[in-house]
N, C-alpha and C positions, 0 to 999 in steps of 0.2 A: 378517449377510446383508442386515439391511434398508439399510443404510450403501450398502453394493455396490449395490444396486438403486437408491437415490436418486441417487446419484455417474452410474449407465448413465444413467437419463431425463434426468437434468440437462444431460452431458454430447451428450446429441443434442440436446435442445435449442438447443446453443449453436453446434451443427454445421450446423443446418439452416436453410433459406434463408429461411423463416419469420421475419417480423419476432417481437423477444421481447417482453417486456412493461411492456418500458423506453420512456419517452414517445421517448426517440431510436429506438429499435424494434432496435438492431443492439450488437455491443460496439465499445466505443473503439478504434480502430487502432491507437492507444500503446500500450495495453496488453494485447496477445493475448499478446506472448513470456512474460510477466510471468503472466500466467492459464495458458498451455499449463505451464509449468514448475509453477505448484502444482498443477495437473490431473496430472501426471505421476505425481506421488505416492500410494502407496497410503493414505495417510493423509487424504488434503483432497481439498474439490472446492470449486470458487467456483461461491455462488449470485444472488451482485448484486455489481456492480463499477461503477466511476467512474474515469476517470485524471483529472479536474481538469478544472473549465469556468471559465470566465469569463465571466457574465451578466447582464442585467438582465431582471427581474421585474414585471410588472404585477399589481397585486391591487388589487380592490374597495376604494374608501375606506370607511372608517367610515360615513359617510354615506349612501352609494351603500346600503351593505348594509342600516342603519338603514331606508331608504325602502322599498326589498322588502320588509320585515321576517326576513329572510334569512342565517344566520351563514356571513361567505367560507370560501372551503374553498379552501387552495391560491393558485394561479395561472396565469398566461401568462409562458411566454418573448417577452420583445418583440427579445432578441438572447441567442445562445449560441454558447460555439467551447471546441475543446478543445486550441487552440493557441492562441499568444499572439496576443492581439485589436489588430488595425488601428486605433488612437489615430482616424484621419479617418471609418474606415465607422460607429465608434461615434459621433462628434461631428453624423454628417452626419442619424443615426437620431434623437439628440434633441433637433437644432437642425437640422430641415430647410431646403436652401433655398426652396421653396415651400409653407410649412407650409398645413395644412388647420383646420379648425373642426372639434373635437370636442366631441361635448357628453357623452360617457363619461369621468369621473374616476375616475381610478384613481392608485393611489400606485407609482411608480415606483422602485426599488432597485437597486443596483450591486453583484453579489456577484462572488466570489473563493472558490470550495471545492476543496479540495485532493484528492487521491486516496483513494478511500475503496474496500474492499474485506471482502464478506462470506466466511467462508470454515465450511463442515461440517469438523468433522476427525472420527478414527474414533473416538477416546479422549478423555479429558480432557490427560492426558498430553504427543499429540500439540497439543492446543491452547495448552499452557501453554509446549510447544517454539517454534512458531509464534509467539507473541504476545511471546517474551523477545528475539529473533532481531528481529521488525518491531522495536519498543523501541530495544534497539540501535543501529536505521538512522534512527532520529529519528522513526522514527512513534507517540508518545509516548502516546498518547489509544487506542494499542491496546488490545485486553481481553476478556475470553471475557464474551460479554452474553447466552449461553443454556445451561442443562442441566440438560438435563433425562435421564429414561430410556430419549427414545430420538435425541433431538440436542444434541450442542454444538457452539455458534456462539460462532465468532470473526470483531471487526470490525478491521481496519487501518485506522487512521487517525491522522492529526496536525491540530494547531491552527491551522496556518498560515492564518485565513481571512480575511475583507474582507468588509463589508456597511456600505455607507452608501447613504439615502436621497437620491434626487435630487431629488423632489417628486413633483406631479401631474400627470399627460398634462398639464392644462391652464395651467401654471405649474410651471417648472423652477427650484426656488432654489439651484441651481448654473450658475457660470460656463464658457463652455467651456475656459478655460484650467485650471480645478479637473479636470474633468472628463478633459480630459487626462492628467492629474496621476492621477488613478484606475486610468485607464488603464496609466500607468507601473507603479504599486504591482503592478497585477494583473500583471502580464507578468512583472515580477519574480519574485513568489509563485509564479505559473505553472515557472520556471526551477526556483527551488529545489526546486519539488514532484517535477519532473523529475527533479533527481538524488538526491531522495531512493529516488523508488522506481528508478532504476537500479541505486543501491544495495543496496535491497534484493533484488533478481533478482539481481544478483552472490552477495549471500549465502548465499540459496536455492542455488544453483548450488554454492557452493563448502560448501554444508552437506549434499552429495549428493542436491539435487533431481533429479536426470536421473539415469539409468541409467550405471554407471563399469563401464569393462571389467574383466573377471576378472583381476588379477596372477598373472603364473606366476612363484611361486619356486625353481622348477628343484630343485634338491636336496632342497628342503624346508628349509630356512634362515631365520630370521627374520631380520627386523631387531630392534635393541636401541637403546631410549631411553634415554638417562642426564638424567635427571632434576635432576644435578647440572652439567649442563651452561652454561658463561656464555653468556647470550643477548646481551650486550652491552648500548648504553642505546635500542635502539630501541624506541618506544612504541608497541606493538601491541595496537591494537582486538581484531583478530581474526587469528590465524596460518590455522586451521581449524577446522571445529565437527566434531561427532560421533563423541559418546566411547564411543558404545555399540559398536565395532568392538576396543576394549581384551581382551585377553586375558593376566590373568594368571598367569606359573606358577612353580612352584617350580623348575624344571628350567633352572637356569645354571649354564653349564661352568665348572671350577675356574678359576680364576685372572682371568675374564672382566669384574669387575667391577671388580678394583682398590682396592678401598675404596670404591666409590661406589653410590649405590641404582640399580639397572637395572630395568627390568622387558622383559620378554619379547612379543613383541605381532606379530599374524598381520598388520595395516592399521592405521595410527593415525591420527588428525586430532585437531589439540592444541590447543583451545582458552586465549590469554592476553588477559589485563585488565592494561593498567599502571594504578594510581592511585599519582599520590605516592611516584613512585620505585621501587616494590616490584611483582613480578609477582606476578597471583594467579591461582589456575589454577582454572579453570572447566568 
């Protein structure tokens, strides 16, 4: 019950016009399908999310902070997008035309963070599902990073990132053609990060995130797997997940199998792995 109750307040939260508690105050517009679909589920609820920024960073130099006698904490966005960034609005931000006199030094940084996503589920179970599924989709650095008695938390995410210093507000020891050149990498990163989590909201989807209409089998008839079946040489990631829908019985009509293993099954989605020639069923 407590699950339920956190999953309701969290979920108004994320309803309501109310800025949240994210320095951006709102969620990413990339990625609500992506959130609605793991909300959907009775198992998860997302409690912090990211689709991917590309930014530079202000923070206190060593210096700066040494004189306050003061430990930094953090930082200032001095540029943030969560779409791929304008190679000229960035060049024009660190190499003004009519630059000014600062006499604030701060250390300046170039990041690239990829999509990152906190998710509650109800079970361990359910986390260990979730995090094999991200995995899968390249989100590599996934992993259950809480639990406890009464939550466990899983984060999504991959490696894909960028972080190079630019210098200080007051001295840039990057050129603007480098700088450019940053710019490219990040936009790139920014793509790939894109289709990785397109991919994985396909997956979610095709691993029954969403609600699937009821099949009517009219007679009452099932279908039947043969197991022994040539799948031919196509190398499939993934046909479908979700095995727990298997049912099997002893109850096959005479002559039905032919000599070959059948089994019996009310909905199936058939999870395969090629490695190396050989299929393995999962």
């Amino acid at each position: 019950m407590e699950f339920e109750k956190r999953k309701k307040a969290t979920l108004a939260t994320m309803t309501s016009s109310e800025p949240d508690k994210s320095p951006k105050g709102d969620i990413d517009t990339p990625l609500i399908p992506l959130l609605q679909t793991l909300n959907s589920h009775p198992s998860y609820f997302t409690t912090s999310s990211c689709s991917g920024r590309i930014s530079i960073l202000s923070t206190p130099t060593a210096a700066a902070t040494t004189a306050v006698k003061k430990k930094a904490k953090g930082g200032t966005w001095v540029f943030i997008t969560h779409e791929p960034a304008d190679p000229f609005s960035v060049q024009n931000l660190i190499f003004p035309p009519n630059p000014t006199q600062n006499d604030i030094q701060e250390n300046l940084v170039f990041r690239f963070e990829p999509l990152i996503i906190a998710v509650e589920c109800k079970d361990v179970l359910s986390a260990q599902k979730l995090v094999s599924l991200a995995i899968s989709c390249g989100f590599r650095e996934s992993g259950i990073t809480n639990v406890s008695s009464k939550r466990v938390i899983v984060a999504i995410r991959c490696s894909i990132r960028l972080e190079v210093p630019l210098g200080e507000t007051c001295k840039i020891m990057v050129s603007k053609e480098y700088l450019n050149y940053l710019v490219g990498i990040a936009n790139e990163k920014m793509e790939a990060n894109r289709k990785r989590t397109d991919s994985f909201h396909d997956a979610l989807l095709r691993n029954e995130f969403i609600a699937r209409p009821e099949i009517s089998t009219g007679s009452g008839d099932c279908e039947f797997l043969n197991l022994n079946q040539d799948l031919g040489d196509k190398d499939c990631s993934m046909v479908t997940a979700g095995l727990e829908d298997i049912q099997l019985t002893s109850e096959i009509k005479d002559g039905a199998s032919n000599g070959k293993t059948i089994i019996r099954i009310s909905y199936i989605d058939v999870c395969l792995f090629s490695q190396k020639g050989s299929l393995i069923w999962g």
